[in-house]
Residue, then its C-alpha position, 0 to 999 in steps of 0.5 A: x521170018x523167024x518163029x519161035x514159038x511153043x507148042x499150043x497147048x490144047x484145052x478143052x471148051x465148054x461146049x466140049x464138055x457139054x458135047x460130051x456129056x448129051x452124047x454120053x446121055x444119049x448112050x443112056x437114054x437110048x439104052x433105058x428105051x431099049x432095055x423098056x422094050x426087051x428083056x436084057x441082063x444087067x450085065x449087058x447094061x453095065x457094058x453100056x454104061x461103062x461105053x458111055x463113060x468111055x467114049x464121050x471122054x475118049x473123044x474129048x481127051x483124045x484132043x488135048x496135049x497135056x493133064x488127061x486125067x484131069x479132064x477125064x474127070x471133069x468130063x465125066x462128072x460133068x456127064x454124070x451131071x447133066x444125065x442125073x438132071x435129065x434122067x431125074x425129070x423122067x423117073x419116080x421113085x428112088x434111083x438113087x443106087x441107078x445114079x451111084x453104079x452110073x456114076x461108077x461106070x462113068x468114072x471107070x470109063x473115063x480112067x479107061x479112056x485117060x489111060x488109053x490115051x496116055x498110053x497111045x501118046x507115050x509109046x514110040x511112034x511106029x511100034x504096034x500094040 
């Protein structure tokens, strides 16, 4: 038998975003528990919300073929979505510049993630670095 056929290409599911984004919550809301406890420096805070931009997205864009930066995107906005939801539940007051440097990170980590990726599937195989 003869088959003629192209390589499939791979696009992520809702429930891949969805995964994506409560992993990137729990990231979040593991932190706001932590940081509630302790005494931590912003800048910690901001590694942290730069890896739950980062790895989320990694994971998603890491198993599709093509358009990684496309994804990213909606990946982390779809992200920052459902942690604005569920963060704004459970804050008083105004969290407005929380959600903006959130957002930020998010968006940072997910270029970084898209370029990561691009990068690993654009070199040669076999060559290191």
């Amino acid at each position: 038998m003869i088959s003629l056929s192209e390589e499939v290409e791979k696009t992520p599911s809702i429930t891949d975003y969805l995964a994506s984004a409560m992993l990137s919550y729990s990231v979040i809301f593991l932190w706001l528990k932590v940081s509630s406890i302790m005494e931590i420096s912003w800048g910690i805070s901001y590694l942290f919300f730069y890896a739950a931009g980062l790895g989320p997205t990694y994971l998603i864009i890491s198993r599709i073929t093509r358009n990684h930066f496309p994804v990213a995107m909606i990946s982390v906005f779809v992200s920052w979505v459902f942690t604005l939801v569920c963060l704004i539940t459970f804050t008083q007051g105004d969290p407005t510049e929380f959600f903006k440097t959130l957002l930020v990170f998010y968006i940072l980590g997910g270029l970084t993630a898209s370029i990561i990726i691009m990068r690993r599937r654009l070199s040669p195989q076999g060559t290191v670095g």
